[in-house]
C-alpha positions in Angstrom: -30.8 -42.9 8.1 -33.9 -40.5 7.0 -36.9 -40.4 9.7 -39.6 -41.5 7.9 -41.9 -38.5 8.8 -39.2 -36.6 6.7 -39.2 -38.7 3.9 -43.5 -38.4 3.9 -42.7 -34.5 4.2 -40.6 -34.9 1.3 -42.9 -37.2 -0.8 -46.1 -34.9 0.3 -43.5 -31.6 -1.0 -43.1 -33.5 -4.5 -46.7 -34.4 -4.6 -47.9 -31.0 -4.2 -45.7 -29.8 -6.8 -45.5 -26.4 -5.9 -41.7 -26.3 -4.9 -38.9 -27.2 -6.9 -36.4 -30.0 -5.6 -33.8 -27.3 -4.4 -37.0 -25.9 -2.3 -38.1 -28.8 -1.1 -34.5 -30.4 0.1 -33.6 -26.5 1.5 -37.1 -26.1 3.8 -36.9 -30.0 5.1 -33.0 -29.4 5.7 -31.6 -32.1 3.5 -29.6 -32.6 0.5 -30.8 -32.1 -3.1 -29.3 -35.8 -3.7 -31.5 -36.8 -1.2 -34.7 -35.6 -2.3 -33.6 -36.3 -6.2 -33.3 -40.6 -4.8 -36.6 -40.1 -3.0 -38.4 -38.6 -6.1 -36.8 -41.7 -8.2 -38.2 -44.4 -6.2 -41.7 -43.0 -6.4 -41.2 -43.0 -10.2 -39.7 -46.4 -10.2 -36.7 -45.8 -11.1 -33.2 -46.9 -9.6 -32.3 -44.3 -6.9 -28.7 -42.6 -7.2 -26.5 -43.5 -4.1 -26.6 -41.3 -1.3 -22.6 -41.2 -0.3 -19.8 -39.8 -1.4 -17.9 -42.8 -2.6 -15.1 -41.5 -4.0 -14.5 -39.3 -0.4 -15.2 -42.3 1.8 -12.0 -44.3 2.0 -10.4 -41.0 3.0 -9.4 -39.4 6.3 -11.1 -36.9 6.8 -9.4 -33.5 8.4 -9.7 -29.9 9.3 -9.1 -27.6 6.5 -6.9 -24.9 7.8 -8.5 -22.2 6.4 -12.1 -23.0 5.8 -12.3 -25.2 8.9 -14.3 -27.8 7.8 -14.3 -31.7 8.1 -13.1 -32.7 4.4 -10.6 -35.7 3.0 -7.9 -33.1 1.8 -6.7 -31.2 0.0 -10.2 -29.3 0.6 -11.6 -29.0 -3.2 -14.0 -25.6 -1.6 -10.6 -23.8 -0.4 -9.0 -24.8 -4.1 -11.8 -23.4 -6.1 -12.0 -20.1 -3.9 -8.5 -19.7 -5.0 -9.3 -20.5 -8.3 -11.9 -17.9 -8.7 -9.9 -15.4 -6.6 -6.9 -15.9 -9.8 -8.8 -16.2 -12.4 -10.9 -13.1 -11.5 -14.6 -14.5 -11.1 -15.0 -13.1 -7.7 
């Protein structure tokens, strides 16, 4: 659940319109999905969900070599090694 003096930050962020929505959500410490819903319900329109659906009826484990939380096989550690073959660096 958002505290509501973060959502008000957020709202007062938007307002202002100085920052972009990356800005905002990266000084208040959110997600960009997060301050994309809260930007839709001040326009009215239907807010995007903010979960993972898809990732929720999975276990979730420690990656092995990233060491994060994740439902595996952990999609970061696959695209590294992706990028590492196909020579994106």
């Amino acid at each position: 659940m958002l505290a509501d003096f973060v959502r008000d930050d957020i709202e007062r962020l938007l307002a202002e319109g100085r920052l972009s929505r990356r800005e905002v959500a990266r000084r208040l410490g959110v997600s960009r999905t997060v301050v994309r819903a809260i930007a839709a319900e001040k326009l009215g329109r239907q807010a995007p969900e903010l979960t993972h659906a898809a990732f929720d009826d999975r276990p979730r484990q420690r990656c092995v070599s990233c060491g994060y939380a994740v439902p595996l096989p952990c999609v970061y550690c696959r695209a590294k090694a992706y990028r590492r073959r196909s020579g994106c660096a």
